[in-house]
Biopython code that builds the backbone (N, CA, C, O; Angstrom):
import numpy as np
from Bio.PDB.StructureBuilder import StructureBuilder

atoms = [
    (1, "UNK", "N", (-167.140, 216.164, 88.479)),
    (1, "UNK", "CA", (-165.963, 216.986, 88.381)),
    (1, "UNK", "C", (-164.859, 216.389, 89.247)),
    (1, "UNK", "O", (-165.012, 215.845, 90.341)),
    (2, "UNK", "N", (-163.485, 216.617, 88.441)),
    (2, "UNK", "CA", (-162.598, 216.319, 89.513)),
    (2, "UNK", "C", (-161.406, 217.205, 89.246)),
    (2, "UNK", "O", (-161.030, 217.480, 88.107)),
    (3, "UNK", "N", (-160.702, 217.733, 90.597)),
    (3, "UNK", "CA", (-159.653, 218.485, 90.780)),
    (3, "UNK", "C", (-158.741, 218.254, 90.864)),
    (3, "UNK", "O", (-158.624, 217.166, 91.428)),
    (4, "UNK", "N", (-157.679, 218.769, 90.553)),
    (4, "UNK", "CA", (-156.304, 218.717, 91.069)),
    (4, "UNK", "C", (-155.449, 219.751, 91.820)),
    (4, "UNK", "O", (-155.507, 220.901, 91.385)),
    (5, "UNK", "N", (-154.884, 219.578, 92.587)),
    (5, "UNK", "CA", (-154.072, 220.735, 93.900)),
    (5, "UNK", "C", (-152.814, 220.575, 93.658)),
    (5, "UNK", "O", (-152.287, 219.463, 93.630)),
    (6, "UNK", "N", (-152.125, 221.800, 93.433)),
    (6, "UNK", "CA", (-150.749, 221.722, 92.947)),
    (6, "UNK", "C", (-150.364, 223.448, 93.719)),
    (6, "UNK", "O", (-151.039, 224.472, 93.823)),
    (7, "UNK", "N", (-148.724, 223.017, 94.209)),
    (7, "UNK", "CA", (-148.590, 223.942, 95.169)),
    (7, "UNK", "C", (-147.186, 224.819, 94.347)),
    (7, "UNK", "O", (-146.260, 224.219, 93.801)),
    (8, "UNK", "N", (-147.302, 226.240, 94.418)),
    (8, "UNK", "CA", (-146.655, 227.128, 93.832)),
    (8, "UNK", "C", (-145.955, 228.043, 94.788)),
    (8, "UNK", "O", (-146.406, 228.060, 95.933)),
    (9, "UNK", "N", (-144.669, 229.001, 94.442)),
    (9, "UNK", "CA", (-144.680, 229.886, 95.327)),
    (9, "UNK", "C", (-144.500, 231.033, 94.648)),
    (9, "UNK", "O", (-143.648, 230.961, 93.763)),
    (10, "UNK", "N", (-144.980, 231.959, 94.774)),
    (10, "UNK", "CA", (-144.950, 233.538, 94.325)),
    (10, "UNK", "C", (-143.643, 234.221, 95.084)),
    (10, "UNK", "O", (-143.229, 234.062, 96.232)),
    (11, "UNK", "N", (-143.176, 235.010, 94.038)),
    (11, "UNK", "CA", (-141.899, 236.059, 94.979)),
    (11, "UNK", "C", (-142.595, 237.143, 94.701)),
    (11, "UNK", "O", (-143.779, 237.037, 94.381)),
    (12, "UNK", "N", (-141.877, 238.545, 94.790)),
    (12, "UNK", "CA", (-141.797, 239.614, 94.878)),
    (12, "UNK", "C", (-141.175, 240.207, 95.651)),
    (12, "UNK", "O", (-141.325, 240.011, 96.857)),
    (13, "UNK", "N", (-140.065, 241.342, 95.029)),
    (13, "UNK", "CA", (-139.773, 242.379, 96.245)),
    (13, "UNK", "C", (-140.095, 243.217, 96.727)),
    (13, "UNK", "O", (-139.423, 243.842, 97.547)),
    (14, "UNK", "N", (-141.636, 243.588, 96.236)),
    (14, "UNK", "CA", (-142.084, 244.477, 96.801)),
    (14, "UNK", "C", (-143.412, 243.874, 98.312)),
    (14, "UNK", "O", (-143.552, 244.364, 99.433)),
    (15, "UNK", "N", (-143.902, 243.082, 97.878)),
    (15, "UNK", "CA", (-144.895, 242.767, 99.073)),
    (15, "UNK", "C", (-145.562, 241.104, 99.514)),
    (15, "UNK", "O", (-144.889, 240.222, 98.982)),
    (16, "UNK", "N", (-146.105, 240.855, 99.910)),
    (16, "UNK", "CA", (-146.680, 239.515, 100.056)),
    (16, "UNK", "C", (-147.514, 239.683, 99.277)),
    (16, "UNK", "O", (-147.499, 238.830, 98.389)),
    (17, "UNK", "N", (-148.438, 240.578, 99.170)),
    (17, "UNK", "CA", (-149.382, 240.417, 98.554)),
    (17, "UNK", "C", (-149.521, 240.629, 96.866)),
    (17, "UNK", "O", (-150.417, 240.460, 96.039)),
    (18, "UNK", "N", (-148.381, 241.007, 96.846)),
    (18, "UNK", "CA", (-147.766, 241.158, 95.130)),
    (18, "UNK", "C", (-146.856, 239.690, 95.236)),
    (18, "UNK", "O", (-146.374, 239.259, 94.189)),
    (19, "UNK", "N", (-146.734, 239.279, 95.936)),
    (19, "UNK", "CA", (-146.201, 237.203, 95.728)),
    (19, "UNK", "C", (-147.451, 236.513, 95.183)),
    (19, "UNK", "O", (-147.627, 235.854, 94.158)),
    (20, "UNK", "N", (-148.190, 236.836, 96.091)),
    (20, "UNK", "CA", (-149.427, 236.629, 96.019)),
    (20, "UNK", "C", (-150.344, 236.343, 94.360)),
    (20, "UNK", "O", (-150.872, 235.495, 93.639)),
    (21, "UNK", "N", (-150.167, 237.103, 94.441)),
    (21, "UNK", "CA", (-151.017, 237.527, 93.073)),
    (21, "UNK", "C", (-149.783, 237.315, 91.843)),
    (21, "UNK", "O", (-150.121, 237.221, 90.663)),
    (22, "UNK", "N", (-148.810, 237.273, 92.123)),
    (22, "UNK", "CA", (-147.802, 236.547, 91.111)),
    (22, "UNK", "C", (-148.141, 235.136, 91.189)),
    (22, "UNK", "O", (-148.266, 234.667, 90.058)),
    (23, "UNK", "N", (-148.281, 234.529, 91.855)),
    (23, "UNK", "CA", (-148.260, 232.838, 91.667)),
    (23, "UNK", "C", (-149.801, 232.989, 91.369)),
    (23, "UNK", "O", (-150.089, 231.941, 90.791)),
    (24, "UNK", "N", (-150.927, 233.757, 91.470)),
    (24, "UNK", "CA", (-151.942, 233.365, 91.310)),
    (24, "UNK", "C", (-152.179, 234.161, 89.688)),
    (24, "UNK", "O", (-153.201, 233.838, 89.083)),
    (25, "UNK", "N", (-151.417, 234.976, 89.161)),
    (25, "UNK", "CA", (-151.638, 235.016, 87.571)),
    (25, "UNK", "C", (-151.002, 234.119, 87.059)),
    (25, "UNK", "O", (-151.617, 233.599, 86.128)),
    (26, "UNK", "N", (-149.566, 233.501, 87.347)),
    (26, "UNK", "CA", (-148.590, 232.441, 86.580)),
    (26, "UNK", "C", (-150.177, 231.600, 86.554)),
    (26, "UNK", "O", (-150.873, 231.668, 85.541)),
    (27, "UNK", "N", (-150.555, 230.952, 87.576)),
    (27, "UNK", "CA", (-151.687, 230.093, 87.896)),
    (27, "UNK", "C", (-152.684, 229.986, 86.392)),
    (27, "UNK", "O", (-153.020, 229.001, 85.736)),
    (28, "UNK", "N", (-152.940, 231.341, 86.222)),
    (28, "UNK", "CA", (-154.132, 231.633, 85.536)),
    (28, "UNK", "C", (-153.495, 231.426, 84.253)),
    (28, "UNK", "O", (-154.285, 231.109, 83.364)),
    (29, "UNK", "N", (-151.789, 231.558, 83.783)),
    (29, "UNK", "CA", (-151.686, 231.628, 82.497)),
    (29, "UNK", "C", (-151.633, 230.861, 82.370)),
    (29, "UNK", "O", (-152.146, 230.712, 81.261)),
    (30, "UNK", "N", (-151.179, 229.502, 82.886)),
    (30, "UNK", "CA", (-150.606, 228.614, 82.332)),
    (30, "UNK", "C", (-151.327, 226.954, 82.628)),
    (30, "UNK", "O", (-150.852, 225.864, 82.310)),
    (31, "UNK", "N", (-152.809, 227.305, 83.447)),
    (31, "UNK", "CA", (-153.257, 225.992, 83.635)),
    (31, "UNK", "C", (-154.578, 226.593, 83.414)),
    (31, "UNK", "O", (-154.704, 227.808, 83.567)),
    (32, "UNK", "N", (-156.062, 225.507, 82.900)),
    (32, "UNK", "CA", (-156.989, 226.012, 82.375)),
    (32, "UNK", "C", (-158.072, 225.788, 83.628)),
    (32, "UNK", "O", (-157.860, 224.826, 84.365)),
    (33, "UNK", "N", (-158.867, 226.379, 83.811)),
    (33, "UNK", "CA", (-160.299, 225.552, 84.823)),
    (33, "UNK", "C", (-159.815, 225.681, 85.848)),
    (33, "UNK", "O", (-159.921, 224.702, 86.586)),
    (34, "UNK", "N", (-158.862, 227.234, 86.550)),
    (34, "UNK", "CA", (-158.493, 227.124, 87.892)),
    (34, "UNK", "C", (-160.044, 227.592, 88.363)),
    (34, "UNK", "O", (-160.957, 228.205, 87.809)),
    (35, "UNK", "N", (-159.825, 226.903, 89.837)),
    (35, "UNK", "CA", (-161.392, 227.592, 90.840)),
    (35, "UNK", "C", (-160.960, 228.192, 91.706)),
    (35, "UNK", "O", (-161.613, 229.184, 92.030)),
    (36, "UNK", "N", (-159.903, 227.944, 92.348)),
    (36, "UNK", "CA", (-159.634, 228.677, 93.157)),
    (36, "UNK", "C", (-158.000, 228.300, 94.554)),
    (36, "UNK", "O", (-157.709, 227.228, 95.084)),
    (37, "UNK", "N", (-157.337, 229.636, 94.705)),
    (37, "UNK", "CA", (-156.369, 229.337, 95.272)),
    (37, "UNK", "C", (-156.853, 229.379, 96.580)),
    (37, "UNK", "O", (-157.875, 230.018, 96.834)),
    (38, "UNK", "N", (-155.920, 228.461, 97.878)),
    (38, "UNK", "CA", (-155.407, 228.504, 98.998)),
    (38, "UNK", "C", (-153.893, 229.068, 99.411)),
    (38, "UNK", "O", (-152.944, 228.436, 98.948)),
    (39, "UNK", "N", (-153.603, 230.259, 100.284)),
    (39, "UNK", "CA", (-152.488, 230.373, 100.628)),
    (39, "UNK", "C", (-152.385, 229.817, 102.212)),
    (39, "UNK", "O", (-152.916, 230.100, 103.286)),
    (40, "UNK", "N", (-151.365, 228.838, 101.709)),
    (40, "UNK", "CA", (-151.164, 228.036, 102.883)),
    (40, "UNK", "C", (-149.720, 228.564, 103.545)),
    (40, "UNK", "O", (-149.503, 228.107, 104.667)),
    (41, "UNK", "N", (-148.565, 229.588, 102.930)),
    (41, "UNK", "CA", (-147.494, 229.861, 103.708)),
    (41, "UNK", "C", (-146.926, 231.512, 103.286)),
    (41, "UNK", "O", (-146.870, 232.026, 102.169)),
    (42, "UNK", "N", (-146.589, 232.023, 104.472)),
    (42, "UNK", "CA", (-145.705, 233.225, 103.814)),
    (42, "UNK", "C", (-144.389, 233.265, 104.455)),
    (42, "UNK", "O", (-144.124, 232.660, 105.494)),
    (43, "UNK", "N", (-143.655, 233.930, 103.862)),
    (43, "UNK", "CA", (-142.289, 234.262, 104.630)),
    (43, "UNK", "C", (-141.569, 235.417, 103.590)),
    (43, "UNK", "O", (-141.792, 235.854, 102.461)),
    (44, "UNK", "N", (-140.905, 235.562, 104.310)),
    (44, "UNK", "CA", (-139.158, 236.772, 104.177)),
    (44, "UNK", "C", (-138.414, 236.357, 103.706)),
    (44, "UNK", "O", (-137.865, 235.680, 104.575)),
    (45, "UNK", "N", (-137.689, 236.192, 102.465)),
    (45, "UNK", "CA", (-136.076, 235.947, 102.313)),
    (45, "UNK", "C", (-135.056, 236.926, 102.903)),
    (45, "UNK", "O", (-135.248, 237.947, 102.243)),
    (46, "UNK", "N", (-134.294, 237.124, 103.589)),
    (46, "UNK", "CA", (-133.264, 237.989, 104.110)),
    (46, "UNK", "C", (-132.182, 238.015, 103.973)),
    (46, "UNK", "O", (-131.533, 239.035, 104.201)),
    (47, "UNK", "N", (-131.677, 236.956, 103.579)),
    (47, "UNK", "CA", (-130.255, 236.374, 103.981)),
    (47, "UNK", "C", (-129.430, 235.943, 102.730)),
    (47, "UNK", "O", (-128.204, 235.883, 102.822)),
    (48, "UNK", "N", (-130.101, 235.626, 101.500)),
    (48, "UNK", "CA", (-129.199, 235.760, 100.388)),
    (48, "UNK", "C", (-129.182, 236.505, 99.175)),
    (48, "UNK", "O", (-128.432, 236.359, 98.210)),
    (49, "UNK", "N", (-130.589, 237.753, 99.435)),
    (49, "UNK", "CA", (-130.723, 239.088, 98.653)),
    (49, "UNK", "C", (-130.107, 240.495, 98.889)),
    (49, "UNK", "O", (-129.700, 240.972, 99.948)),
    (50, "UNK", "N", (-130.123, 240.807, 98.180)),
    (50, "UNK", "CA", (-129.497, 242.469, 99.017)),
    (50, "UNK", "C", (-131.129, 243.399, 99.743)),
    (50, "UNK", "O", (-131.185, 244.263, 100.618)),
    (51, "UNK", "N", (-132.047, 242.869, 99.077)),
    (51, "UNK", "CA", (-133.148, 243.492, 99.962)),
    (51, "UNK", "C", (-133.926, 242.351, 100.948)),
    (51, "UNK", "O", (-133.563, 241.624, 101.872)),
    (52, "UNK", "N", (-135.343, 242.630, 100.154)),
    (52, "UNK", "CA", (-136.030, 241.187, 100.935)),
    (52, "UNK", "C", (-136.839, 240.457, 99.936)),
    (52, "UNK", "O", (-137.284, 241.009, 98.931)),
    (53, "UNK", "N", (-136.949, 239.721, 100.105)),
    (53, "UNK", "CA", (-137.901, 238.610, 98.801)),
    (53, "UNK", "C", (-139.057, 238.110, 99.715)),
    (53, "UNK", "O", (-139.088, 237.557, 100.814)),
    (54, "UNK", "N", (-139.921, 238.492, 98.893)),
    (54, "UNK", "CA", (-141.265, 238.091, 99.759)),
    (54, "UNK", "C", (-141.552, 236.777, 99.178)),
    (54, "UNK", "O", (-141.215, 236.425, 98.047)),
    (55, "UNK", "N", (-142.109, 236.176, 99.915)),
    (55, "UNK", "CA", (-142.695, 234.676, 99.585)),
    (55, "UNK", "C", (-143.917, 234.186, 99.692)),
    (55, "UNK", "O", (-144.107, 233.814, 100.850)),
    (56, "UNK", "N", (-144.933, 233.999, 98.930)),
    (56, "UNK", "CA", (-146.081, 232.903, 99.093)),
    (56, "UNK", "C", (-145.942, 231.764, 98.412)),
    (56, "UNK", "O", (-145.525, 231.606, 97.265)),
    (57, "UNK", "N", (-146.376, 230.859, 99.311)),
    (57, "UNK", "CA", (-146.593, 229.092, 98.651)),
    (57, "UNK", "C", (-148.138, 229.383, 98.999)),
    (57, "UNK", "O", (-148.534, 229.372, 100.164)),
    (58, "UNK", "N", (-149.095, 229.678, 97.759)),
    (58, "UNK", "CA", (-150.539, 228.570, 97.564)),
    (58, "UNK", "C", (-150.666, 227.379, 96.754)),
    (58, "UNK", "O", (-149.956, 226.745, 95.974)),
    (59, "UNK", "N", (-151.879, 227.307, 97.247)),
    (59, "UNK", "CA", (-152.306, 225.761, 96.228)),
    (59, "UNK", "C", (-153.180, 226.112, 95.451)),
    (59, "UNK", "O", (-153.952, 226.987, 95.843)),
    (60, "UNK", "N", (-153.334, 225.596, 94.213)),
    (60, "UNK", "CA", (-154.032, 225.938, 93.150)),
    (60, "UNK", "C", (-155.053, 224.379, 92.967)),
    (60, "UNK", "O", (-154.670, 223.213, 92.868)),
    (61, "UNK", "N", (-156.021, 224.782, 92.974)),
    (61, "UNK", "CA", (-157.097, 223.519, 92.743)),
    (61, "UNK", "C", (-157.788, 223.935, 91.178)),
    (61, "UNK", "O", (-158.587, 224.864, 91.067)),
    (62, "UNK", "N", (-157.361, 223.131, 90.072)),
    (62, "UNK", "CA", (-158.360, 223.504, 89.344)),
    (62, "UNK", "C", (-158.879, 221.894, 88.030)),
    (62, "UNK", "O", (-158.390, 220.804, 87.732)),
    (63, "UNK", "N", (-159.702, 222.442, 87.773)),
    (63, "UNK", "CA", (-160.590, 221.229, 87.318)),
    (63, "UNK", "C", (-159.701, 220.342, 86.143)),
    (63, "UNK", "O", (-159.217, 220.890, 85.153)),
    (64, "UNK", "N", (-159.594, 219.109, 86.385)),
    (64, "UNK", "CA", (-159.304, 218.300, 85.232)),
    (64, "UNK", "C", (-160.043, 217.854, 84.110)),
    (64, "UNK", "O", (-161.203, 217.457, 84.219)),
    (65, "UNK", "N", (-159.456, 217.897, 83.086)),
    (65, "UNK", "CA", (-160.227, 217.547, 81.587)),
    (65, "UNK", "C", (-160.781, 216.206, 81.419)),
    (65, "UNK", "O", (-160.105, 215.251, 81.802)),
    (66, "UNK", "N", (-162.076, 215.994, 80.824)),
    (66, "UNK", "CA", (-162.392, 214.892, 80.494)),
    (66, "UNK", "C", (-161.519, 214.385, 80.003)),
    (66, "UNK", "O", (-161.630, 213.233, 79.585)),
]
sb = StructureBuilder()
sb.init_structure("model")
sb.init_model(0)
sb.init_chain("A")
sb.init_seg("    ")
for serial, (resi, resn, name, xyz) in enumerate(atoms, 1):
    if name == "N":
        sb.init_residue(resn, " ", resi, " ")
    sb.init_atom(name, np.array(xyz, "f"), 0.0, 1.0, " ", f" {name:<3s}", serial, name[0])
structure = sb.get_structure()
């Protein structure tokens, strides 16, 4: 088997953990043989929304095709 790691970031204005799980369904729709994410960053947007923009960057590792 071999993998590939490719790094995404999830928004949401409601939570991290709804960023979260946004970059990790985009993940699921649109690439096949994911195994599994790493969240490697979070943060706040503040400064050019009128509320707050939540942020995750994970990495997505998932299996490449014969």
């Amino acid at each position: 088997m071999v993998f590939k790691k490719i790094s995404l970031i999830g928004t949401s204005s409601d939570s991290i953990e709804d960023a979260v799980e946004n970059a990790v369904d985009r993940a699921e729709d649109t690439l096949d043989n994911v195994y599994w994410v790493e969240v490697d960053e979070i943060g706040v947007e503040i400064a050019s929304v009128q509320g707050r923009e939540y942020q995750a960057e994970v990495e997505v590792a998932f299996e490449l095709a014969d």
